[in-house]
Phi, psi and omega in degrees: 000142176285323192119349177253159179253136197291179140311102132300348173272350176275331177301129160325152141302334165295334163296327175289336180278328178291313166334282177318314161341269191314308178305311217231359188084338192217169177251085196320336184273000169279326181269323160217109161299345181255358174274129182308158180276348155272004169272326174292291199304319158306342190279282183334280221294315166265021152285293176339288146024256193269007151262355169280340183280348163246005164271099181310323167301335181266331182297286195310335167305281210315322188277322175275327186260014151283325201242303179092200213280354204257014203267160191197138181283337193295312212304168144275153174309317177313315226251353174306134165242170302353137171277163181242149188323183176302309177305294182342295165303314136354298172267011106346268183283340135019264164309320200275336162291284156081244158306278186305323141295349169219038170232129168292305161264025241304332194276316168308320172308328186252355151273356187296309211307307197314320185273357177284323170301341159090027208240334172195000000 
């Protein structure tokens, strides 16, 4: 895995097991030959998920193609402009708690996303 999540609605079921694989150790239609190819593909999609919520890097992806060069880990959601709704903000600082808890750096996590992004 790269660190970004594929299109999984574009994937084959053999891509997805091969994914599901690389991520998780095993391939589910194999281990249940009778599970659909939108039940994998659901599985993949909350994996996918829930390892992006502890990948600092993937937090700071999410925040930089939302925010753009202003994204900053110090902000409060609130304090952003244009502002962002009540959910938003919710899932912002969220993230950014987070964030602090699992990046040894968090501000470096966040000049990377600017330059994967092409932003600086």
């Amino acid at each position: 895995m790269n660190g970004e999540t594929p299109d999984f609605s574009a994937m084959t079921a053999a891509a997805l097991n091969d994914w599901y694989e690389e991520a998780v150790g095993y391939r589910p239609q194999v281990d249940d030959p009778t599970m659909s190819d939108d039940t994998l593909r659901s599985l993949c999609v909350g994996y996918a998920e829930e390892a992006a919520m502890h990948d600092p890097h993937a937090i700071c992806r999410k925040w930089v193609r939302r925010i753009g060069i202003g994204f900053h880990p110090d902000t409060r959601g609130i304090d952003y402009s244009p502002k962002m709704d009540a959910e938003q903000i919710g899932e912002y600082d969220a993230d950014m708690g987070r964030l602090f808890d699992v990046a040894e750096d968090p501000y470096e996590c966040a000049v990377m996303a600017m330059a994967d992004a092409g932003l600086c």
